[in-house]
C-alpha positions as CSV (number, residue, x, y, z in Angstrom):
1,X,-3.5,12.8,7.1
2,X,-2.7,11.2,3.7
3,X,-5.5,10.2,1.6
4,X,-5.1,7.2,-0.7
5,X,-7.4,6.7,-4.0
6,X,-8.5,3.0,-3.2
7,X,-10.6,3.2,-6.3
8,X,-9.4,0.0,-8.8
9,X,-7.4,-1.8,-5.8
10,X,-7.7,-5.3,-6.2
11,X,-9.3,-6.7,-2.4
12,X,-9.5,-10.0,-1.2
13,X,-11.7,-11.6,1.1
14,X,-10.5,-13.2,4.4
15,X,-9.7,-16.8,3.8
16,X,-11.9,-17.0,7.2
17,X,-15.0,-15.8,5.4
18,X,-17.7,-17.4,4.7
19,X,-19.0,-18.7,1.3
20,X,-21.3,-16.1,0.4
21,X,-21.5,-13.9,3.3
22,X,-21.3,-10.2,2.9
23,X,-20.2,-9.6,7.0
24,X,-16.4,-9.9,5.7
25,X,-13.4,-8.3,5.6
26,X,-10.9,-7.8,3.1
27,X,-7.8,-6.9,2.8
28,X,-5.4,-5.2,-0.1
29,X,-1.8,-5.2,-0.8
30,X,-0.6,-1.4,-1.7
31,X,2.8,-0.2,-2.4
32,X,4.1,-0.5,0.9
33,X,1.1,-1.2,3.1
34,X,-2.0,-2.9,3.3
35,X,-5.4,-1.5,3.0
36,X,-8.3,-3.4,5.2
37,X,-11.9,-2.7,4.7
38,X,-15.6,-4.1,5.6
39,X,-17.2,-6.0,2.9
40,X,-20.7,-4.6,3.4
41,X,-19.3,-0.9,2.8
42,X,-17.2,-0.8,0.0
43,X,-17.0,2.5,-0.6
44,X,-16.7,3.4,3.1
45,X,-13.8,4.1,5.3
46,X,-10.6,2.0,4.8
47,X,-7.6,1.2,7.7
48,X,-4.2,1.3,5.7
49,X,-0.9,0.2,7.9
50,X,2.4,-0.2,7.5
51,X,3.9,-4.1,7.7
52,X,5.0,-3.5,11.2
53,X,1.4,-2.1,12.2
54,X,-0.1,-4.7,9.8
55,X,1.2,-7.9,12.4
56,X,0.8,-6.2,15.0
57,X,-3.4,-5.4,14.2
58,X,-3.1,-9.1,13.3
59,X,-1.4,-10.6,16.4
60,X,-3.6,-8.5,18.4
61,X,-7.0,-10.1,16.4
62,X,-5.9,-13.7,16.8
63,X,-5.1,-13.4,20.7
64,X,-8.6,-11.8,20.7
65,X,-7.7,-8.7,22.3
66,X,-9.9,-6.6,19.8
67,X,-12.9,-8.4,20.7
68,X,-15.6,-6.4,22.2
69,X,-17.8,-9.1,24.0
């Protein structure tokens, strides 16, 4: 396992989010990946992929197979 220092990474809301709410996620371009975290814990966990794994985790959250309901 790698560990990244996140700490100073500029992250950016979801343009899905809403004004205001802190249920969000953001996202953060890295040198060669992209970091995703939960607005509410910002100092918690982050998932990093690479650009493959990146559309992939994206294709599979628009088709909604992530969803847990």
């Amino acid at each position: 396992m790698v560990e990244l220092d996140l700490s100073g990474v500029a992250w950016r809301k979801s343009s899905r989010s809403q004004n205001g709410s802190a249920n969000c996620v953001e996202v953060a371009n890295l040198s060669g990946v992209t970091g995703v975290r939960d607005s509410k814990n910002p100092s918690g966990p982050a998932l990093v992929f690479a650009p493959a794994a990146f559309t992939a985790f994206i294709g599979a959250v628009k088709t909604g197979r992530l969803d847990l309901s």
